[in-house]
BAVO-336684 format. One record per residue: x, y, z of N, C-alpha, C, O in turn. Coordinates in pm, whole numbers. Example, Ala and Ser with C-alpha at 12.3 -4.5 7.8 and 13.67 -1.06 7.14 Angstrom:
<<1319; -569; 780>; <1230; -450; 780>; <1320; -330; 780>; <1424; -332; 846>>
<<1285; -225; 708>; <1367; -106; 714>; <1290; 3; 787>; <1341; 114; 804>>
***
This chain:
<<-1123; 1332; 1216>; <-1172; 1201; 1172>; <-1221; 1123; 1292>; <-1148; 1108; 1390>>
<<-1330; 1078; 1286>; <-1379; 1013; 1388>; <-1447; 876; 1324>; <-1554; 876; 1263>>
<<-1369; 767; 1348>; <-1405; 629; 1282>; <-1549; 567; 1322>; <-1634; 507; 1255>>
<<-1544; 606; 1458>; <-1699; 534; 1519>; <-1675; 384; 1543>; <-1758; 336; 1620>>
<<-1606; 319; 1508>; <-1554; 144; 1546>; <-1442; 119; 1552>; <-1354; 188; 1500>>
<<-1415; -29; 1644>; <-1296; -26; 1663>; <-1270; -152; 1601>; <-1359; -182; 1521>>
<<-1171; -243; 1612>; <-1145; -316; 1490>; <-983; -260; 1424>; <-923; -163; 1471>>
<<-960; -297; 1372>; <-812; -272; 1277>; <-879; -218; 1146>; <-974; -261; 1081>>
<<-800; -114; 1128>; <-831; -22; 1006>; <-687; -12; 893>; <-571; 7; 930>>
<<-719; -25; 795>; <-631; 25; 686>; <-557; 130; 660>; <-639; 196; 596>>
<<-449; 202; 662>; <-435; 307; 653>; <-318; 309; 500>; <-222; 234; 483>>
<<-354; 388; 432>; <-261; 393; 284>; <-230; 557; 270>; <-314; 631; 219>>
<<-138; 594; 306>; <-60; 711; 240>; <-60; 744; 95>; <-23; 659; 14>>
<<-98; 859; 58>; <-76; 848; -102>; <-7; 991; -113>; <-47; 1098; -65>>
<<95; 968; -182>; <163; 1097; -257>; <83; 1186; -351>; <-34; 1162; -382>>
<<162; 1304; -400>; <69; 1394; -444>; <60; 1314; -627>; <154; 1244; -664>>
<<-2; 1328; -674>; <-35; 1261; -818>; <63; 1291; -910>; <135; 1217; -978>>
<<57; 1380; -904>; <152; 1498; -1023>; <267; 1433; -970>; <278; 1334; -1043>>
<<362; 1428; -884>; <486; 1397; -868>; <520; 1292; -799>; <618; 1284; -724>>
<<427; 1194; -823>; <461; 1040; -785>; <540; 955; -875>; <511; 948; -994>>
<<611; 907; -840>; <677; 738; -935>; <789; 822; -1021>; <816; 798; -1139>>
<<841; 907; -954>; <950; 969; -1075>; <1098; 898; -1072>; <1204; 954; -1100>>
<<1079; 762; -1032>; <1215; 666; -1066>; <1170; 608; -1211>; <1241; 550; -1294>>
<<1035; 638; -1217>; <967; 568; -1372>; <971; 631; -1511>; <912; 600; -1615>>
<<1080; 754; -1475>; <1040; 907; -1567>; <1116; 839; -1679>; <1082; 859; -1796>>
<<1192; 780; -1656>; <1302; 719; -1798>; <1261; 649; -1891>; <1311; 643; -2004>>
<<1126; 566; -1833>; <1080; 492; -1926>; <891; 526; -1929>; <829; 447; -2000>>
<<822; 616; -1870>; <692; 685; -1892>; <685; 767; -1925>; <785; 819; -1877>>
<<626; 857; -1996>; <556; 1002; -1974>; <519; 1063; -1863>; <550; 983; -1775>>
<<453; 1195; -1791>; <412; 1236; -1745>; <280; 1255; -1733>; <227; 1328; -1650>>
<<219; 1180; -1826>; <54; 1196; -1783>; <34; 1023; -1803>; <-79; 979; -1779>>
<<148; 921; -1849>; <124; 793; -1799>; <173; 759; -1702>; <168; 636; -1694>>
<<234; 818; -1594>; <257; 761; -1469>; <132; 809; -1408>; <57; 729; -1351>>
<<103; 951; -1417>; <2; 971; -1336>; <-103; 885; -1370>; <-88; 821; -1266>>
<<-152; 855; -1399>; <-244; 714; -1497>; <-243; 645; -1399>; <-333; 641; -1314>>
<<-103; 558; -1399>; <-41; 436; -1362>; <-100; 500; -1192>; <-215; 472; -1157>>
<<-35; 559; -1126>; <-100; 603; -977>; <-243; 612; -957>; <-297; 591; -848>>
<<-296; 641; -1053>; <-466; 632; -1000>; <-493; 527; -1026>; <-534; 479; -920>>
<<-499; 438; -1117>; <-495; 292; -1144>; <-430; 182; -1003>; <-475; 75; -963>>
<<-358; 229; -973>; <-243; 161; -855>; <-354; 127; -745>; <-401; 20; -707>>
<<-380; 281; -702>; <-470; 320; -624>; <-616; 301; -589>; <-681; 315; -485>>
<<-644; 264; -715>; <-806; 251; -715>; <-790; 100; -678>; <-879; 54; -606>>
<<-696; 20; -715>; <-675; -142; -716>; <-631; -172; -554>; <-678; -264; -488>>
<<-539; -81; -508>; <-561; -118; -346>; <-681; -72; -264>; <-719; -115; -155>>
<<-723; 9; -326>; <-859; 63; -234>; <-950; -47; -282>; <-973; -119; -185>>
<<-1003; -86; -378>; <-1072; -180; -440>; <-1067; -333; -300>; <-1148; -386; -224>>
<<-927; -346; -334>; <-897; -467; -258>; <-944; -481; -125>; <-1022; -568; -87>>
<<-875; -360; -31>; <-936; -345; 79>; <-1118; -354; 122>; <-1171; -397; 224>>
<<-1180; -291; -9>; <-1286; -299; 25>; <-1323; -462; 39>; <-1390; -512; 130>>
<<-1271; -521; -58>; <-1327; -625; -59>; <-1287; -738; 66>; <-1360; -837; 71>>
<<-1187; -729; 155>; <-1142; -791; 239>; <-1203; -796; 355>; <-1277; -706; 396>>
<<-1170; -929; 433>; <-1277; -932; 564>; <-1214; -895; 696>; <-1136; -819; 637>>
<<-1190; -885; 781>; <-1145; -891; 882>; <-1093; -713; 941>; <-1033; -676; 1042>>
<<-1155; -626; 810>; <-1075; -472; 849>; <-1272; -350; 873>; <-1384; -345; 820>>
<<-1189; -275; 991>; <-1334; -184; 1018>; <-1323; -98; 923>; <-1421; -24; 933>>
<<-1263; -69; 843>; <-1258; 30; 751>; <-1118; 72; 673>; <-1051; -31; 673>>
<<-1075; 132; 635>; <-975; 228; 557>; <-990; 369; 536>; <-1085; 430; 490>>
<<-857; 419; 587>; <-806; 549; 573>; <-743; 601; 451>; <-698; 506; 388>>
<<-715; 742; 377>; <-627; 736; 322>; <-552; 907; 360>; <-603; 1016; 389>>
<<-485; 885; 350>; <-384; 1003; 444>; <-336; 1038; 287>; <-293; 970; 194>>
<<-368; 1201; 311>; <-293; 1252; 138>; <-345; 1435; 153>; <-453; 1488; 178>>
<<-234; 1478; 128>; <-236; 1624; 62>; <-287; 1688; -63>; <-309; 1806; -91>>
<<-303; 1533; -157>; <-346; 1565; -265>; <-497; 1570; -322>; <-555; 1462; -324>>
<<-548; 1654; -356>; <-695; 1697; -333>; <-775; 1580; -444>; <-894; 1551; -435>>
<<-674; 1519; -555>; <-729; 1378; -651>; <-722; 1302; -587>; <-817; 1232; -622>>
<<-675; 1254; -505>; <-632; 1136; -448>; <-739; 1141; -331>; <-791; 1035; -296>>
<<-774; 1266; -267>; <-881; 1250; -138>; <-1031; 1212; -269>; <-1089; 1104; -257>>
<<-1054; 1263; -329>; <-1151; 1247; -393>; <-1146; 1063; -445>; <-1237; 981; -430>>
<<-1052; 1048; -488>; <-1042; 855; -499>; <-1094; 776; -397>; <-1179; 686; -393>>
<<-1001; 850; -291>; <-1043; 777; -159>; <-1239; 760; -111>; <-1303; 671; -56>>
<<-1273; 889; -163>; <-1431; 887; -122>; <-1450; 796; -194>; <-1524; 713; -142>>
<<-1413; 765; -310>; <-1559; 688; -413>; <-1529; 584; -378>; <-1611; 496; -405>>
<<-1396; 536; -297>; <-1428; 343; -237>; <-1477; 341; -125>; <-1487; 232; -68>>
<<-1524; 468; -58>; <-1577; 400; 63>; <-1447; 430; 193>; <-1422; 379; 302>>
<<-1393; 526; 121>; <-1267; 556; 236>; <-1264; 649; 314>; <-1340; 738; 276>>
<<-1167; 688; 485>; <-1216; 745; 569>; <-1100; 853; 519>; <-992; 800; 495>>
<<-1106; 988; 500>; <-940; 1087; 458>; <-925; 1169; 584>; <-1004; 1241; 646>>
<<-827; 1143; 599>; <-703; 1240; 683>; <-640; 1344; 564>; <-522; 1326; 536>>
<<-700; 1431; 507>; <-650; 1566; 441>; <-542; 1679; 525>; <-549; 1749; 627>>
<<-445; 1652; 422>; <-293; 1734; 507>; <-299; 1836; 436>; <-327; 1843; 316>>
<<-264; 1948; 534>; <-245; 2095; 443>; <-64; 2071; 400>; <-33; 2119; 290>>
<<0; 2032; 445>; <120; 2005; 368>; <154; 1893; 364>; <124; 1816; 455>>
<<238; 1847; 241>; <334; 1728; 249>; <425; 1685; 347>; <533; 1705; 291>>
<<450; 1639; 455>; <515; 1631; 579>; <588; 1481; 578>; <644; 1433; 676>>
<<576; 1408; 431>; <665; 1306; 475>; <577; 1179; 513>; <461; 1179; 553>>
<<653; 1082; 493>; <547; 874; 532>; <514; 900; 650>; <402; 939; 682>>
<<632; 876; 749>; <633; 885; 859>; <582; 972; 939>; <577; 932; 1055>>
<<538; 1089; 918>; <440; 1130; 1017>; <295; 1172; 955>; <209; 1225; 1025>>
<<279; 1149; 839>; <142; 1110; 844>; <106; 941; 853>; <-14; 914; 850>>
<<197; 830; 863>; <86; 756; 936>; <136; 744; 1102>; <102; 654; 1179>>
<<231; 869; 1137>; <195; 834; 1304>; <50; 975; 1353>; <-5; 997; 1461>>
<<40; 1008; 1283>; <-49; 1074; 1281>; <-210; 1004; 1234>; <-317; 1039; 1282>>
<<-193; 912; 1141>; <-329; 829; 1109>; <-278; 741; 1290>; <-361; 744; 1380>>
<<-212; 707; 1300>; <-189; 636; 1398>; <-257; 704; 1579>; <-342; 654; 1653>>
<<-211; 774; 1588>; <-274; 880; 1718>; <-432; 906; 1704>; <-492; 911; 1812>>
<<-532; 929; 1550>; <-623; 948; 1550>; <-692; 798; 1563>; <-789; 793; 1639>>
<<-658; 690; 1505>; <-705; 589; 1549>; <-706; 501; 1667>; <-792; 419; 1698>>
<<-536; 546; 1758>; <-593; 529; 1940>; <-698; 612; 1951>; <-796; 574; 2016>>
<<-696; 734; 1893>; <-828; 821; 1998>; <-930; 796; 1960>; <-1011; 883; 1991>>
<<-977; 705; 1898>; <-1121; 664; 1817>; <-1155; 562; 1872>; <-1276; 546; 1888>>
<<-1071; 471; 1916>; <-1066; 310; 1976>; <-1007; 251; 1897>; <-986; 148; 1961>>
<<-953; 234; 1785>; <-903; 82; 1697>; <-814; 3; 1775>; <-733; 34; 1864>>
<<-841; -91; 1730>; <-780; -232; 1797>; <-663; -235; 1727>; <-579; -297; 1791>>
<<-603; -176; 1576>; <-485; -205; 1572>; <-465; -156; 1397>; <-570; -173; 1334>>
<<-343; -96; 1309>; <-367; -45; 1202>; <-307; -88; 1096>; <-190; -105; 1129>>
<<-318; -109; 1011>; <-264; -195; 870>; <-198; -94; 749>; <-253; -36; 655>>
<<-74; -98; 785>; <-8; 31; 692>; <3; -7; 526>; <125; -2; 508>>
<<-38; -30; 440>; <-15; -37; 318>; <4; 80; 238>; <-10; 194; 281>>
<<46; 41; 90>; <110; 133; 37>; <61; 149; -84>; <60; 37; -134>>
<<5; 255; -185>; <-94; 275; -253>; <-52; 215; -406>; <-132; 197; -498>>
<<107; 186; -410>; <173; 99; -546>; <189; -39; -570>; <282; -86; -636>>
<<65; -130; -496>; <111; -280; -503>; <-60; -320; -576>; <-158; -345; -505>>
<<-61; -318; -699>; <-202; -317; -762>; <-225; -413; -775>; <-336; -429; -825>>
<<-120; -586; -734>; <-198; -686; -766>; <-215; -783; -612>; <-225; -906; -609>>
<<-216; -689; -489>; <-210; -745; -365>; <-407; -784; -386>; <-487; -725; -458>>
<<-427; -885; -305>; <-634; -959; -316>; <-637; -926; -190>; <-559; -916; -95>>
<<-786; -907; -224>; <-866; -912; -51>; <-868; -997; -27>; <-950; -1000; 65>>
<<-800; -1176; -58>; <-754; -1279; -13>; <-617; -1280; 97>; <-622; -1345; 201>>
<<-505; -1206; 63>; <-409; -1184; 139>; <-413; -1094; 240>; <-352; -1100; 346>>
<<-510; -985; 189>; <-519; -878; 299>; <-617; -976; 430>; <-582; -960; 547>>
<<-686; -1031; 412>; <-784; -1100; 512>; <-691; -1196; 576>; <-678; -1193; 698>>
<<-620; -1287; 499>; <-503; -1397; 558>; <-424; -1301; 660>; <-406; -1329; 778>>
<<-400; -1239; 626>; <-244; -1155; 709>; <-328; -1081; 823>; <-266; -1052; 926>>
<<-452; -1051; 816>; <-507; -993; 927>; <-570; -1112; 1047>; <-577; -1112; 1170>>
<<-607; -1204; 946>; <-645; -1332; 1055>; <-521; -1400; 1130>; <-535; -1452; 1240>>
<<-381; -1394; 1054>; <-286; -1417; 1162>; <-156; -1365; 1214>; <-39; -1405; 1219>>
<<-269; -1191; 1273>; <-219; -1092; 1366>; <-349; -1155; 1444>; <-466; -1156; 1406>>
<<-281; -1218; 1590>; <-361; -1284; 1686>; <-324; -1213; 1838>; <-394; -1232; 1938>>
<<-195; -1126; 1836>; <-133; -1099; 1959>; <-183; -915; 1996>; <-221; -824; 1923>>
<<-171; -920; 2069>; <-182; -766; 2090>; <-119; -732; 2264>; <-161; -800; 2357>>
<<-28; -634; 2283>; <59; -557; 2139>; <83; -665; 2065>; <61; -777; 2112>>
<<143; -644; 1908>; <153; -709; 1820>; <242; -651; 1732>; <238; -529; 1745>>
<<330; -689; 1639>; <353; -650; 1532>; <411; -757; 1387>; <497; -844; 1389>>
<<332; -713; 1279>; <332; -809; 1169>; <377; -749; 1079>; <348; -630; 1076>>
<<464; -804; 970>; <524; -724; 871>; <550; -831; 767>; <566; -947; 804>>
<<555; -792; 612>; <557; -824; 460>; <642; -747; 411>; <603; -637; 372>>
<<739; -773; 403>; <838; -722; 298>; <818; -700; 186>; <745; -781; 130>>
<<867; -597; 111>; <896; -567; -50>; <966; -678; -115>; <1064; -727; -60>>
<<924; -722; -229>; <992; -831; -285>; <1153; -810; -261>; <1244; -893; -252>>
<<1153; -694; -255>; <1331; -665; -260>; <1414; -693; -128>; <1536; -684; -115>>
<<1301; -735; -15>; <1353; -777; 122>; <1388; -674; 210>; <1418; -685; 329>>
<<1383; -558; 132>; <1411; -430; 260>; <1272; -315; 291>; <1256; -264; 402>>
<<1201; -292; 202>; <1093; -215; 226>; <1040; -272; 317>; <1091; -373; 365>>
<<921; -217; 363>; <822; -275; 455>; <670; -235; 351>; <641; -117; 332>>
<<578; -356; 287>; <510; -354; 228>; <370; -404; 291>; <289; -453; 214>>
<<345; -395; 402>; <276; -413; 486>; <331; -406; 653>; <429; -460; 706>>
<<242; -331; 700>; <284; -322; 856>; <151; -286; 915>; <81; -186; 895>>
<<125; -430; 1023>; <-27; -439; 1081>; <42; -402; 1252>; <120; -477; 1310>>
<<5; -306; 1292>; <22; -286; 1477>; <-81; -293; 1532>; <-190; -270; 1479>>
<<-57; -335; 1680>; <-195; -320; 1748>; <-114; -330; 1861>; <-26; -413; 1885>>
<<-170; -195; 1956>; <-258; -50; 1907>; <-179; 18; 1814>; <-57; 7; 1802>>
<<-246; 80; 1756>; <-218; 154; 1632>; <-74; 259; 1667>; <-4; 320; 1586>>
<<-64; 253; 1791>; <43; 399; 1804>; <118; 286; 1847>; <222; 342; 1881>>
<<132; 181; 1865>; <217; 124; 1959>; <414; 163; 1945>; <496; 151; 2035>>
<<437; 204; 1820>; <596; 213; 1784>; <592; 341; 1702>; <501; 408; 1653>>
<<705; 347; 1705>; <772; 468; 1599>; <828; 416; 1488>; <911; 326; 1480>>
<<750; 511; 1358>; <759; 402; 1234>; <860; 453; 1162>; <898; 566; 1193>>
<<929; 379; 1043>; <1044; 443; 1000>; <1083; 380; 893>; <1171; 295; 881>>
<<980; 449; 778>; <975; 414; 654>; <1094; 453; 555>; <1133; 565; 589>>
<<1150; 418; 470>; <1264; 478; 433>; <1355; 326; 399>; <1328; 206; 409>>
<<1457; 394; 361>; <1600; 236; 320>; <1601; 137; 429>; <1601; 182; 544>>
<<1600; 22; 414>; <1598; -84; 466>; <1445; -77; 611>; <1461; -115; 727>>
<<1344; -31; 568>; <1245; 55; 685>; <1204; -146; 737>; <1189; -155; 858>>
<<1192; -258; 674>; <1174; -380; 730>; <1214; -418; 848>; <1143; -470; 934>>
<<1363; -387; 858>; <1450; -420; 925>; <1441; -336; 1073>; <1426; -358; 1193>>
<<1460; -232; 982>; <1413; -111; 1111>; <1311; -97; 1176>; <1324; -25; 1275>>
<<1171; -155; 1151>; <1019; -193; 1203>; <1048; -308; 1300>; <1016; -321; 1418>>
<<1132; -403; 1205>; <1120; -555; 1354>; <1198; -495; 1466>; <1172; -503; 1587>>
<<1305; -428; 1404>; <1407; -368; 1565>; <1316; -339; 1633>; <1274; -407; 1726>>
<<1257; -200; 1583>; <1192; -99; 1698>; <1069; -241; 1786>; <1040; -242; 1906>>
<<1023; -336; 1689>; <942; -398; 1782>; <1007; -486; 1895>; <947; -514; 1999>>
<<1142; -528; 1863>; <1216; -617; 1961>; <1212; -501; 2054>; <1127; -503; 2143>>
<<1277; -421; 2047>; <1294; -314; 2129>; <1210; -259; 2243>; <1243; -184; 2335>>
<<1062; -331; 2206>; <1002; -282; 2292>; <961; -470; 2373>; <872; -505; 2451>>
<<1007; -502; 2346>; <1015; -651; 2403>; <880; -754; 2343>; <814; -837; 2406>>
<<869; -708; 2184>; <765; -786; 2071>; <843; -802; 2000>; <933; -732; 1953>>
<<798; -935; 1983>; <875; -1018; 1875>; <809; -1052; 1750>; <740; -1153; 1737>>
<<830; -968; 1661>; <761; -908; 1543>; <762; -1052; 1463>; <852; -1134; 1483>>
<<659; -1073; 1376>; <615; -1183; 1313>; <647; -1099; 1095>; <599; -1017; 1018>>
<<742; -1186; 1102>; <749; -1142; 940>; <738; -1216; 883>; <805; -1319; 897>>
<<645; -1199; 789>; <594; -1281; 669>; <718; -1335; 591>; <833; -1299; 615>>
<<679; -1431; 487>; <760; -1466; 426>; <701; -1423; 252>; <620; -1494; 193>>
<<753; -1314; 200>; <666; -1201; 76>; <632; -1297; -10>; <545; -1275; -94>>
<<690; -1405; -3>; <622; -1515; -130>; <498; -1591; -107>; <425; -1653; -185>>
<<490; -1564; 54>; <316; -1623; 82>; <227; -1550; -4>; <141; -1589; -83>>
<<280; -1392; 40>; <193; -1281; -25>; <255; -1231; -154>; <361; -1169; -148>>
<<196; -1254; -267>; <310; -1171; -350>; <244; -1019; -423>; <291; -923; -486>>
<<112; -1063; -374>; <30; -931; -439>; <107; -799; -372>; <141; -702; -439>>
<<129; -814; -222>; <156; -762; -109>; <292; -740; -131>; <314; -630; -79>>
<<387; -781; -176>; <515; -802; -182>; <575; -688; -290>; <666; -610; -263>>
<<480; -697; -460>; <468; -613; -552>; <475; -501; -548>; <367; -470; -599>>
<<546; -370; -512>; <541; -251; -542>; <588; -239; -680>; <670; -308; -741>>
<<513; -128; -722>; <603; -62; -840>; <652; 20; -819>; <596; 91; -736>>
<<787; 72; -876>; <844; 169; -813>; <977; 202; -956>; <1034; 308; -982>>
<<988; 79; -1019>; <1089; 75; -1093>; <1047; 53; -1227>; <928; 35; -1251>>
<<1135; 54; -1318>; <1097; -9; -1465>; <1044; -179; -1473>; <944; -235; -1518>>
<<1188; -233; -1394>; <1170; -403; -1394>; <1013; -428; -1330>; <938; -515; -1373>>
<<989; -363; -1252>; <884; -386; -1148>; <766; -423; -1190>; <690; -503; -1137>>
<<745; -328; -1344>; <659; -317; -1433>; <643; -511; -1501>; <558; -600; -1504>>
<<743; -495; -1531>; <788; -627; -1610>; <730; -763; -1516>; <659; -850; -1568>>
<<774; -768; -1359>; <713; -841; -1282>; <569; -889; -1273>; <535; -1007; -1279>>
<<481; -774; -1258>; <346; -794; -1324>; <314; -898; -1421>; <215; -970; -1410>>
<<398; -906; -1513>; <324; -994; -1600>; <311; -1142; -1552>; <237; -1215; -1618>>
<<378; -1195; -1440>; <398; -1278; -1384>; <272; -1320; -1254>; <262; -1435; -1211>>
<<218; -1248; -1223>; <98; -1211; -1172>; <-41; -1240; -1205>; <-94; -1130; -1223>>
<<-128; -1336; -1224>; <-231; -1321; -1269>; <-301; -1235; -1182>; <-301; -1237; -1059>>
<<-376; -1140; -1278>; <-481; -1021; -1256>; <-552; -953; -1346>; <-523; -937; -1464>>
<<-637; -917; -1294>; <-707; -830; -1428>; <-744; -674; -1351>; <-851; -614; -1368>>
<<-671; -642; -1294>; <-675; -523; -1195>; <-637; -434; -1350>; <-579; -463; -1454>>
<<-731; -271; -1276>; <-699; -159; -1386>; <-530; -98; -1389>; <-494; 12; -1430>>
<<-460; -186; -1343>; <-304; -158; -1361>; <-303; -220; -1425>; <-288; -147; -1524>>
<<-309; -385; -1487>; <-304; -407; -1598>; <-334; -388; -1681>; <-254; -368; -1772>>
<<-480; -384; -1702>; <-551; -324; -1805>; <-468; -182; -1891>; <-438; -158; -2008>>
<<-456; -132; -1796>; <-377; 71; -1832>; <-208; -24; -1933>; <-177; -2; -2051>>
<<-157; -91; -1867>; <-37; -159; -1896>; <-58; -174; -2051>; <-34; -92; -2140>>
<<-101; -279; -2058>; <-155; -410; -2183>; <-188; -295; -2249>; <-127; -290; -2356>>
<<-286; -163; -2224>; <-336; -112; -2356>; <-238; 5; -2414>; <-259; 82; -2509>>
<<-98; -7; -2308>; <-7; 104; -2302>; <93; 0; -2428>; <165; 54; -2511>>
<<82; -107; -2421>; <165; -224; -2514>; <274; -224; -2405>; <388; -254; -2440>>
<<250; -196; -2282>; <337; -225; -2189>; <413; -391; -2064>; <499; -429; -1984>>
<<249; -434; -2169>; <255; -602; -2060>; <176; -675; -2165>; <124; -609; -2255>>
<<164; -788; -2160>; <80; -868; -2283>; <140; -887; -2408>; <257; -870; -2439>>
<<39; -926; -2479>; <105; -1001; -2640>; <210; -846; -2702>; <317; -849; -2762>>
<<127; -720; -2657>; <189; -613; -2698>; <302; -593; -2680>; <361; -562; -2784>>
<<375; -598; -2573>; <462; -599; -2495>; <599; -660; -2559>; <702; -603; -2593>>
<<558; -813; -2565>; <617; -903; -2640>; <672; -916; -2773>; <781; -968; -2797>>
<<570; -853; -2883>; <533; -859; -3025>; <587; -726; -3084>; <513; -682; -3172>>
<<702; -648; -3057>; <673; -530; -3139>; <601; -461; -3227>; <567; -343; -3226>>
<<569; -590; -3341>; <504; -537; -3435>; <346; -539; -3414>; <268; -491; -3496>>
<<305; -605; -3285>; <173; -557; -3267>; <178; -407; -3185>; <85; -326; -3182>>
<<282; -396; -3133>; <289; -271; -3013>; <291; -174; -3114>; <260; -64; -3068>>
<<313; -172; -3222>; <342; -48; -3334>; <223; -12; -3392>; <207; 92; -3455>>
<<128; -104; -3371>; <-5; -101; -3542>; <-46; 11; -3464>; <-139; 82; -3502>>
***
C-alpha cells in the first residue's frame, strides 16, 4: 500500500462477515447480523468520506466482502492472508503509514453506524500536538472507540478489556499525556454495537444511516419495534 500523502489517515479493521457480532446470536439470525455488519460498515466508511481534515482511509480485513466494501467508498485495503487479531493488523496499518509519510492515524471501528463526519472532523481538528495521543471511549467507558496517534507507529496498541485505559497508560508511559474525550461530546463515536441493549440505544440517536433503515424494516427500532401488533402484520 502506498498512500502517496501525508496527512492523518483513517484506519478501520473489519472482521470476517460471516463471523462477526456473535454476542448478537441470541437475539439475530445469521444472515441478519451479517446484514447488520455491512450496513455498520458502509455507514462508517460513508462518514469518513464525508469528513474534513483526513488524507484518506484504510481498511485492514481478511475478508474478501469487506475488501470489496472498502473499494466502493473510496478506501485504501491492507488485504491479510490470515486473521491475526486487532492488534496487529492496525500496528501493521500503522508501520505502512510511517513508511508512506502520514502525519498521524485514526483507529476506528467498523460497528459505530451513527458516528458524522461532523465528529470525525471535530476530534481531528483538536489533535493539535504531535507526538500526540487522543482517545473516545465506548459508551461503556472501557473500550477505546476512537484512537487518533501521531506518528502513526508512535505506541503499542492494545485493544481488548478495558483497551481505554490501557492506550492512555502506554501514552503516559512514553511521557504524552493523552487527551480523552469525554464520549458524550461524541456519541456517534461512543456507539458500538456489540450487544442486544446496544441495538436499543440507537433509537436514541437521530439518523437515517442504513443501520437504521436495516433495523426499522427488521421491526427492530421504530413504531415497529414499539407496537407489536404492527411488528406482526
Amino acid at each position: 500500500m502506498n498512500t502517496g500523502a501525508a496527512g492523518i489517515w483513517a484506519v478501520v479493521p473489519v472482521k470476517e462477515v460471516a463471523l462477526a457480532k456473535q454476542r448478537l446470536a441470541s437475539s439475530l439470525p445469521p444472515s441478519l447480523r451479517q446484514a447488520l455488519v455491512r450496513a455498520m460498515m458502509r455507514d462508517v466508511l460513508a462518514a469518513l468520506q464525508a469528513a474534513r481534515g483526513l488524507a484518506g482511509t484504510v481498511v485492514v480485513t481478511a475478508d474478501a466482502e469487506a475488501g470489496l466494501l472498502a473499494r466502493e467508498h473510496g478506501a485504501r485495503l491492507i488485504f491479510e492472508r490470515s486473521v491475526r487479531g486487532l492488534n496487529l493488523a492496525v500496528a501493521e496499518a500503522a508501520t505502512r503509514l510511517r513508511v508512506d509519510g502520514a502525519a498521524g492515524m485514526l483507529v476506528l471501528p467498523a460497528d459505530i453506524p451513527s458516528v458524522t463526519p461532523l465528529e470525525i472532523s471535530d476530534l481531528v481538528a483538536r489533535h493539535t500536538r504531535t507526538p500526540g495521543v487522543s482517545l473516545v471511549p465506548a459508551h461503556d467507558g472501557q473500550g477505546t472507540n476512537a484512537l487518533l496517534v501521531s506518528p502513526p507507529d508512535l505506541m503499542t496498541f492494545s485493544y481488548g478489556p478495558m483497551s481505554c485505559s490501557l492506550h492512555a497508560g502506554s501514552a503516559q508511559a512514553l511521557g504524552i499525556a493523552p487527551v480523552v474525550h469525554d464520549p458524550a461530546r461524541f456519541p456517534g463515536l461512543a456507539l458500538d454495537v456489540d450487544l442486544p441493549r446496544d441495538i436499543e440505544r440507537l433509537e436514541r440517536l437521530a439518523s437515517t444511516t442504513r443501520t437504521r433503515r436495516l433495523l426499522e424494516a427488521e421491526g427492530l427500532l421504530g413504531a415497529r419495534a414499539r407496537d407489536p401488533a404492527i411488528r406482526h402484520q
